[in-house]
Each structure stands twice: as C-alpha cells, then as structure tokens.
PDB file of N, CA, C and O in Angstrom, chain B, residues numbered from 101:
ATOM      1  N   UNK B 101      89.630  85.046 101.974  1.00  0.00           N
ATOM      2  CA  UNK B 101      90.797  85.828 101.547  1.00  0.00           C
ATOM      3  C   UNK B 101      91.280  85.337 100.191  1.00  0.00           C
ATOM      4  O   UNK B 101      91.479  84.148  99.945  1.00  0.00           O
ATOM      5  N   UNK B 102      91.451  86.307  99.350  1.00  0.00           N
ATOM      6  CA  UNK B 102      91.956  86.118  98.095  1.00  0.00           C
ATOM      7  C   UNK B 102      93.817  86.594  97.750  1.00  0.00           C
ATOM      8  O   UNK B 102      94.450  87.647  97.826  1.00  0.00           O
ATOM      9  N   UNK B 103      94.133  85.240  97.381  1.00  0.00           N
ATOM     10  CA  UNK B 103      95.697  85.579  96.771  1.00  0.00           C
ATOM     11  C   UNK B 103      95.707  87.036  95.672  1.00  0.00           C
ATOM     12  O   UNK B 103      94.975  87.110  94.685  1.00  0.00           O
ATOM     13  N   UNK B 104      96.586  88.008  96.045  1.00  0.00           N
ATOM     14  CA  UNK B 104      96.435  88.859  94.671  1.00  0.00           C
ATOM     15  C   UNK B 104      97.995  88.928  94.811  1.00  0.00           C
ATOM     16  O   UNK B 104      98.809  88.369  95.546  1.00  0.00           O
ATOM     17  N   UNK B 105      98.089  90.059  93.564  1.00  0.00           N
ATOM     18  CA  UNK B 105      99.309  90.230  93.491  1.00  0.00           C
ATOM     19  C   UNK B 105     100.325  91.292  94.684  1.00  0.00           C
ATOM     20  O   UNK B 105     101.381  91.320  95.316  1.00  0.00           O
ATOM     21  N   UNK B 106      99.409  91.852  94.465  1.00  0.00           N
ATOM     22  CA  UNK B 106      99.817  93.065  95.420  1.00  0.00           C
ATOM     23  C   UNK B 106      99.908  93.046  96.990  1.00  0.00           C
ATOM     24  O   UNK B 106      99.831  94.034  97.720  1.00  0.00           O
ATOM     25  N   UNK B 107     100.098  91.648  97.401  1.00  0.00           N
ATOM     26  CA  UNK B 107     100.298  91.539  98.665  1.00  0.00           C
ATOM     27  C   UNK B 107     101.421  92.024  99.697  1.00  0.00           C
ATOM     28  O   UNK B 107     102.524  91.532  99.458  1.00  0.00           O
ATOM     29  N   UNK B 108     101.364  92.924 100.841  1.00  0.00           N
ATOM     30  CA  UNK B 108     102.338  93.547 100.746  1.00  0.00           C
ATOM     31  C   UNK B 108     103.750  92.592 101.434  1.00  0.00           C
ATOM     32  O   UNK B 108     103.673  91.399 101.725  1.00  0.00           O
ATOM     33  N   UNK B 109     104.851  93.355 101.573  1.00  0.00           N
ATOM     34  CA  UNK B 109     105.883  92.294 101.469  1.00  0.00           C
ATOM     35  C   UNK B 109     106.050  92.538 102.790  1.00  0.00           C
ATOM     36  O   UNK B 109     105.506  93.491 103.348  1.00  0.00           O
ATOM     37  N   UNK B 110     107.013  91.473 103.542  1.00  0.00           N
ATOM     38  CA  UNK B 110     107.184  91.598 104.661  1.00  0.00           C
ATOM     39  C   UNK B 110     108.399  92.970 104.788  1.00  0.00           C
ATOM     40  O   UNK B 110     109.376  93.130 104.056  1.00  0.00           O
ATOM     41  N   UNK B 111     108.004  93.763 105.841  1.00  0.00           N
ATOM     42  CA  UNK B 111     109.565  94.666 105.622  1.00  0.00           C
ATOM     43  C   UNK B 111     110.502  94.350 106.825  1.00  0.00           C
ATOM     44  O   UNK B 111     110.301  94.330 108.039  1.00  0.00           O
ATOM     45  N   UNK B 112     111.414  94.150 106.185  1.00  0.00           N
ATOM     46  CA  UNK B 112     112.880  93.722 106.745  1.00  0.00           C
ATOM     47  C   UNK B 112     113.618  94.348 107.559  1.00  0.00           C
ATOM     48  O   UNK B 112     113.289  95.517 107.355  1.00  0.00           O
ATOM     49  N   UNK B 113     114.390  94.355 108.340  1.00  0.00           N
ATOM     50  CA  UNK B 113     115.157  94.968 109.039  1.00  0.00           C
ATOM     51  C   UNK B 113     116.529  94.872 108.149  1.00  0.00           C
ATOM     52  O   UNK B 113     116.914  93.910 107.484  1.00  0.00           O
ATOM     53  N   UNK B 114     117.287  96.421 108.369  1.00  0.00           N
ATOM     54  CA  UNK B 114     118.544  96.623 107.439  1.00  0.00           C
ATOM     55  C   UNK B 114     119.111  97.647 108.445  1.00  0.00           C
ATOM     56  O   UNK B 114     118.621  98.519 109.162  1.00  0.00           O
ATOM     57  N   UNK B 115     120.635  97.069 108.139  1.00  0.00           N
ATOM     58  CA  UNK B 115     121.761  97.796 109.107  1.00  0.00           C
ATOM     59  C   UNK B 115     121.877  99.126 107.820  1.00  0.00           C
ATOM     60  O   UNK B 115     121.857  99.166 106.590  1.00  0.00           O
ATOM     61  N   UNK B 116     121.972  99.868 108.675  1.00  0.00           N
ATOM     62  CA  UNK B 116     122.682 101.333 107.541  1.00  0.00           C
ATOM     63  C   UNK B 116     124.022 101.487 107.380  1.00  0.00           C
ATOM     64  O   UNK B 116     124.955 101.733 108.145  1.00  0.00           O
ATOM     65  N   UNK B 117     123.908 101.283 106.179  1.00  0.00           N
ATOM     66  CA  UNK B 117     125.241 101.406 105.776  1.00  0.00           C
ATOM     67  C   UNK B 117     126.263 102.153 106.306  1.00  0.00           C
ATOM     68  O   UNK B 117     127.418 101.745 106.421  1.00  0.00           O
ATOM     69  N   UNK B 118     125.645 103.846 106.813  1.00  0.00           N
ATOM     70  CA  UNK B 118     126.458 105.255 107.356  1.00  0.00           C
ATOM     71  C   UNK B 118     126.470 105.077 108.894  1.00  0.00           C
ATOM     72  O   UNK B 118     127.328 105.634 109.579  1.00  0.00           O
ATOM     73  N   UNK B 119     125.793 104.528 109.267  1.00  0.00           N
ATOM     74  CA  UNK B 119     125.866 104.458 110.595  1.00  0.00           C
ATOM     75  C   UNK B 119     126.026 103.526 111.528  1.00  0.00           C
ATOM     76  O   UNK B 119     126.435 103.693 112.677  1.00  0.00           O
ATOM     77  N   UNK B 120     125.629 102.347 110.906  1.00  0.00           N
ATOM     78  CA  UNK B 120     125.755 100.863 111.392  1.00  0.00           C
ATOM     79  C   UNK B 120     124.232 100.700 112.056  1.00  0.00           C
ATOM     80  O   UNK B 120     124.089  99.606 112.603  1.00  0.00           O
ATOM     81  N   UNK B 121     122.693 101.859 112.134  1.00  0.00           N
ATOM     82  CA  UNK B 121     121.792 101.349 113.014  1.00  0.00           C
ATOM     83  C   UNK B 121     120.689 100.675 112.213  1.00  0.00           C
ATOM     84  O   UNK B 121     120.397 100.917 111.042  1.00  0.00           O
ATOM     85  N   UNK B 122     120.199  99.913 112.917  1.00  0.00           N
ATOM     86  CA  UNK B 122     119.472  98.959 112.133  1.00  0.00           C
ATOM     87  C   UNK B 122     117.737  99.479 111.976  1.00  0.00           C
ATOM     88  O   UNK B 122     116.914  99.476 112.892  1.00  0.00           O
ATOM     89  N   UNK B 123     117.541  99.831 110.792  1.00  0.00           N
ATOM     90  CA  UNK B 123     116.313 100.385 110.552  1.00  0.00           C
ATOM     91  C   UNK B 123     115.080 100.035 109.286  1.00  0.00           C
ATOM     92  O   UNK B 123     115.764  99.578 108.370  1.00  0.00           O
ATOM     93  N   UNK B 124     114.365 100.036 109.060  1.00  0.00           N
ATOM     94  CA  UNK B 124     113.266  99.510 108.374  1.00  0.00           C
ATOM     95  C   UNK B 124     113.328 100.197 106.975  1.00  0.00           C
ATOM     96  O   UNK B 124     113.690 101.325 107.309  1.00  0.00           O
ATOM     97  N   UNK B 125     113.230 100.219 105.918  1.00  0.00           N
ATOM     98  CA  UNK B 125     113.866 100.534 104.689  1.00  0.00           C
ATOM     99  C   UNK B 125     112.412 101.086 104.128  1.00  0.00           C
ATOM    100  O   UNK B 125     111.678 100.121 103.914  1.00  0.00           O
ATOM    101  N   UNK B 126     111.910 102.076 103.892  1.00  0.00           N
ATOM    102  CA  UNK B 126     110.725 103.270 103.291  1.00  0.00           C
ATOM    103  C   UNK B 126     110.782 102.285 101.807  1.00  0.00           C
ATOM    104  O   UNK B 126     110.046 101.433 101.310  1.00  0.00           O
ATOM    105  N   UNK B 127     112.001 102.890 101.463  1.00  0.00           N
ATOM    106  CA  UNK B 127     112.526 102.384  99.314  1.00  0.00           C
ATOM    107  C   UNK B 127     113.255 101.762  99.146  1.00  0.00           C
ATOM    108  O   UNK B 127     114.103 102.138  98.337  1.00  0.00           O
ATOM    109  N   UNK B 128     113.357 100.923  99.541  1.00  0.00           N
ATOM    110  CA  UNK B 128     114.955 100.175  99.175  1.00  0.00           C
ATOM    111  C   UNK B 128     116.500 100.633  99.781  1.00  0.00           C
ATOM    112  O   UNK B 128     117.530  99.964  99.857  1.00  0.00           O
ATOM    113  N   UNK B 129     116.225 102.043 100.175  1.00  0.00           N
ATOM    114  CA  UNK B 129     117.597 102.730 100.034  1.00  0.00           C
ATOM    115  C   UNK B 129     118.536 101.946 101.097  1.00  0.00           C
ATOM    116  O   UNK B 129     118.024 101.518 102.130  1.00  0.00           O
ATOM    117  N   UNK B 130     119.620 101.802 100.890  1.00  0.00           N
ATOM    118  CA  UNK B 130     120.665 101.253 101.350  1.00  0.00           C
ATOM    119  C   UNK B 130     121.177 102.519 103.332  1.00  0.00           C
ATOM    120  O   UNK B 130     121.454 102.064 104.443  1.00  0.00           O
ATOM    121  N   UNK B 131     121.134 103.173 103.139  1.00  0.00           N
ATOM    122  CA  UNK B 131     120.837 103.960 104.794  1.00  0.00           C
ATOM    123  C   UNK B 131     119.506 104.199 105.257  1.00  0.00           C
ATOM    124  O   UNK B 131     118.428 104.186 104.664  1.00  0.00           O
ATOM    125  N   UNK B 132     119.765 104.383 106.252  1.00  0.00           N
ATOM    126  CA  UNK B 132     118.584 104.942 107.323  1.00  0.00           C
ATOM    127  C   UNK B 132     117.713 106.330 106.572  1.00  0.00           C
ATOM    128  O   UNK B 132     118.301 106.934 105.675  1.00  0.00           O
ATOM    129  N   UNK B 133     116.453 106.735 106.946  1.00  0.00           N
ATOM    130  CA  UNK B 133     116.147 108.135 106.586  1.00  0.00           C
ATOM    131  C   UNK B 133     117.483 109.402 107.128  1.00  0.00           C
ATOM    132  O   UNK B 133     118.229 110.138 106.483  1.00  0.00           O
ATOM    133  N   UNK B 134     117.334 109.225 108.224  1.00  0.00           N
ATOM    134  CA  UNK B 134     118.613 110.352 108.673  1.00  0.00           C
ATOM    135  C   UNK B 134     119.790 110.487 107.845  1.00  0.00           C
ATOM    136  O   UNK B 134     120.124 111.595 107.426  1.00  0.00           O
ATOM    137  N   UNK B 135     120.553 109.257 107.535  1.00  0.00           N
ATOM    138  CA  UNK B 135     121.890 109.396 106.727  1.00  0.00           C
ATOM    139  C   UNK B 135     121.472 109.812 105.206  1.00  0.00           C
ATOM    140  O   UNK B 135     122.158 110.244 104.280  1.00  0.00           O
ATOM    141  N   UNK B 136     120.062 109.511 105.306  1.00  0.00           N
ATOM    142  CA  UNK B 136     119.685 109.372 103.463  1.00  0.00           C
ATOM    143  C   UNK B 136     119.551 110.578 102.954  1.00  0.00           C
ATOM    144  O   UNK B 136     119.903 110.983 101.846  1.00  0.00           O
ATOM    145  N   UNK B 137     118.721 111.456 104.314  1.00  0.00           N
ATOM    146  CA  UNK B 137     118.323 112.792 103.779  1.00  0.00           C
ATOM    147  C   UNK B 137     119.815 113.813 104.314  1.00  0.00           C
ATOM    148  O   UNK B 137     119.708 114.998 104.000  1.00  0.00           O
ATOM    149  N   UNK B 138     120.707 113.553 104.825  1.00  0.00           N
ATOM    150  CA  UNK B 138     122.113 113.856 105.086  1.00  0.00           C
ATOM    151  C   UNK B 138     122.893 114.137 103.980  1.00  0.00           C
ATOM    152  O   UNK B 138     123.365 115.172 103.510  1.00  0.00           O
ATOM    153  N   UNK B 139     122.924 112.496 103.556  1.00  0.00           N
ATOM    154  CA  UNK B 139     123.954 112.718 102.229  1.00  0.00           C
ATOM    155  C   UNK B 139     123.109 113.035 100.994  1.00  0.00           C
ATOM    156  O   UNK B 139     123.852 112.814 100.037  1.00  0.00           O
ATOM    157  N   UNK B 140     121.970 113.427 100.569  1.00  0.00           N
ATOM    158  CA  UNK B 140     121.261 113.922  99.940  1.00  0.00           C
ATOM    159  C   UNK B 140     121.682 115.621  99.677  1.00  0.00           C
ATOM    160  O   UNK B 140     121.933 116.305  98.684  1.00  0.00           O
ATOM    161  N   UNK B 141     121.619 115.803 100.822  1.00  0.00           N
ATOM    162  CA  UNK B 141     121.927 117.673 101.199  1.00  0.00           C
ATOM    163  C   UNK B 141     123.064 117.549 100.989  1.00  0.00           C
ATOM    164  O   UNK B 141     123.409 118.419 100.189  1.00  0.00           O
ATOM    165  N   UNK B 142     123.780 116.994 101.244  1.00  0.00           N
ATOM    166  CA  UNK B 142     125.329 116.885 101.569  1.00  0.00           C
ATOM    167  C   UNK B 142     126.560 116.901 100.422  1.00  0.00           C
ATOM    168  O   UNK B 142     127.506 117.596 100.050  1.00  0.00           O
ATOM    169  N   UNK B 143     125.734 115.391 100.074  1.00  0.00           N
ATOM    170  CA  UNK B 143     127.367 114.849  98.561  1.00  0.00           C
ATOM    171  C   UNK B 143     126.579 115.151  97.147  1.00  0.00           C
ATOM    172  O   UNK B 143     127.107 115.586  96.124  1.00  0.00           O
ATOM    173  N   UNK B 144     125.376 114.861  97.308  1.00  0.00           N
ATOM    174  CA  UNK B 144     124.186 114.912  95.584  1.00  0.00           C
ATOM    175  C   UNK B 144     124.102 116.537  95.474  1.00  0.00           C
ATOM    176  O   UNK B 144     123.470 117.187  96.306  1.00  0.00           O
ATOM    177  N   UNK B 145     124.815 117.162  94.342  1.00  0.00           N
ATOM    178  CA  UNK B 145     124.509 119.044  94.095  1.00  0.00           C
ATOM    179  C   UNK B 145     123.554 118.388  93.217  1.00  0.00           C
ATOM    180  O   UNK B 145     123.728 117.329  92.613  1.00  0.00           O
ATOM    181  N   UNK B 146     122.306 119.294  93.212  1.00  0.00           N
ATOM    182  CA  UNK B 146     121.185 119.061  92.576  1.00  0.00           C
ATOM    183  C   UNK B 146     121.651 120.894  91.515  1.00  0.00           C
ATOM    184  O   UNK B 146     122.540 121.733  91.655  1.00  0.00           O
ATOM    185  N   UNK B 147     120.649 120.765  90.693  1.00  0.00           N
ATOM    186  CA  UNK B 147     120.640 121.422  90.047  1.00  0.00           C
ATOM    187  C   UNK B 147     119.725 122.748  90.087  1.00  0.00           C
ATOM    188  O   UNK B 147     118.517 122.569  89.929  1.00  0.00           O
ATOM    189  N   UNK B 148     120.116 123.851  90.252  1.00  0.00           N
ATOM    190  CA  UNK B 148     119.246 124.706  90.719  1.00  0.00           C
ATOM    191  C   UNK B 148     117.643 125.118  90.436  1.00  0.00           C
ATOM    192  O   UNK B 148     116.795 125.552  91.215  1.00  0.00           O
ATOM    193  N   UNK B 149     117.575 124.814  89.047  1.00  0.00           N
ATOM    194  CA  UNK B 149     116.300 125.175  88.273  1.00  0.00           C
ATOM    195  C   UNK B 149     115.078 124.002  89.028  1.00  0.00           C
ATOM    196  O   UNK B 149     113.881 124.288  89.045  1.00  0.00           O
ATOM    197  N   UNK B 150     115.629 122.664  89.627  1.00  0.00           N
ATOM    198  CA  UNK B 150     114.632 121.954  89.864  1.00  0.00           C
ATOM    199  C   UNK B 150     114.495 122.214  91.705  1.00  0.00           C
ATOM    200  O   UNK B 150     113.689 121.549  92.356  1.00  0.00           O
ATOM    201  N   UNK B 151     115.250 123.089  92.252  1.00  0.00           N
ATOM    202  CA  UNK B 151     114.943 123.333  93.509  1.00  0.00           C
ATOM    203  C   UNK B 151     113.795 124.224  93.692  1.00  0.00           C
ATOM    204  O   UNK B 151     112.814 123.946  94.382  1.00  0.00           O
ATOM    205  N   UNK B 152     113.947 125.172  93.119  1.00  0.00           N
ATOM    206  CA  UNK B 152     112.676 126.405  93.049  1.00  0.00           C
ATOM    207  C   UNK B 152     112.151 127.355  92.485  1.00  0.00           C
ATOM    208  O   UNK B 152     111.582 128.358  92.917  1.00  0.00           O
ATOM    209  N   UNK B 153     112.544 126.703  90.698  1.00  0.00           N
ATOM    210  CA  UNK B 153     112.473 127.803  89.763  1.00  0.00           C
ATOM    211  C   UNK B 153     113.486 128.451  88.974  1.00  0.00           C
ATOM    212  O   UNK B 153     114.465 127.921  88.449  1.00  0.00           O
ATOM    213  N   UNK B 154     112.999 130.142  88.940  1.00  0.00           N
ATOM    214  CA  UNK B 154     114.328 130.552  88.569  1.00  0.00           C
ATOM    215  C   UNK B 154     115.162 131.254  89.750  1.00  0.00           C
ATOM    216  O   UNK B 154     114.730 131.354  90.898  1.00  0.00           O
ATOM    217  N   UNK B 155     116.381 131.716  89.333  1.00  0.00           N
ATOM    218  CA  UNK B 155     117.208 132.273  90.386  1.00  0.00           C
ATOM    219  C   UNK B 155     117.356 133.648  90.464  1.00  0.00           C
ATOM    220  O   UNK B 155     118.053 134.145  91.349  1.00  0.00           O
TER     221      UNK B 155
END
C-alpha cells in the first residue's frame, strides 16, 4: 500500500443544525440532505434563467 494524497477522509458524524439529527455530511454542508434541499427550495430565490431557460 502506497501513501497518496488522495486518501479518503474519515466521514464524521454531524448534528444538523435545522433539526438537531445527527447525519453524515455529502459536502461539508452544515444540515442534513432533507433540511438542505428544504431550505434550498425554501429561503435561496434562485434566479429564473438558470432554472430552465427562458420563460
């Protein structure tokens, strides 16, 4: 076995911020998938042209 760089990291267990449940983190993000893709839809207005074109 060879040391490289790219070894992967251990992944951590993280309480969510929105909910208090403790879940395994995809990106870094600070909530769970559920709360993430929640307040995504929810509080972030995205901009229409990058949802599906034109209107």
């Amino acid at each position: 076995m060879s040391t490289s760089e790219e070894a992967p990291r251990p992944v951590l267990q993280r309480i969510c911020v929105s909910c208090g449940r403790t879940y395994y983190p995809a990106d870094d993000a600070p909530m769970c998938r559920p709360c993430t893709l929640a307040n995504r839809a929810s509080h972030v207005p995205l901009p229409q042209q990058t949802l599906g074109g034109r209107q």
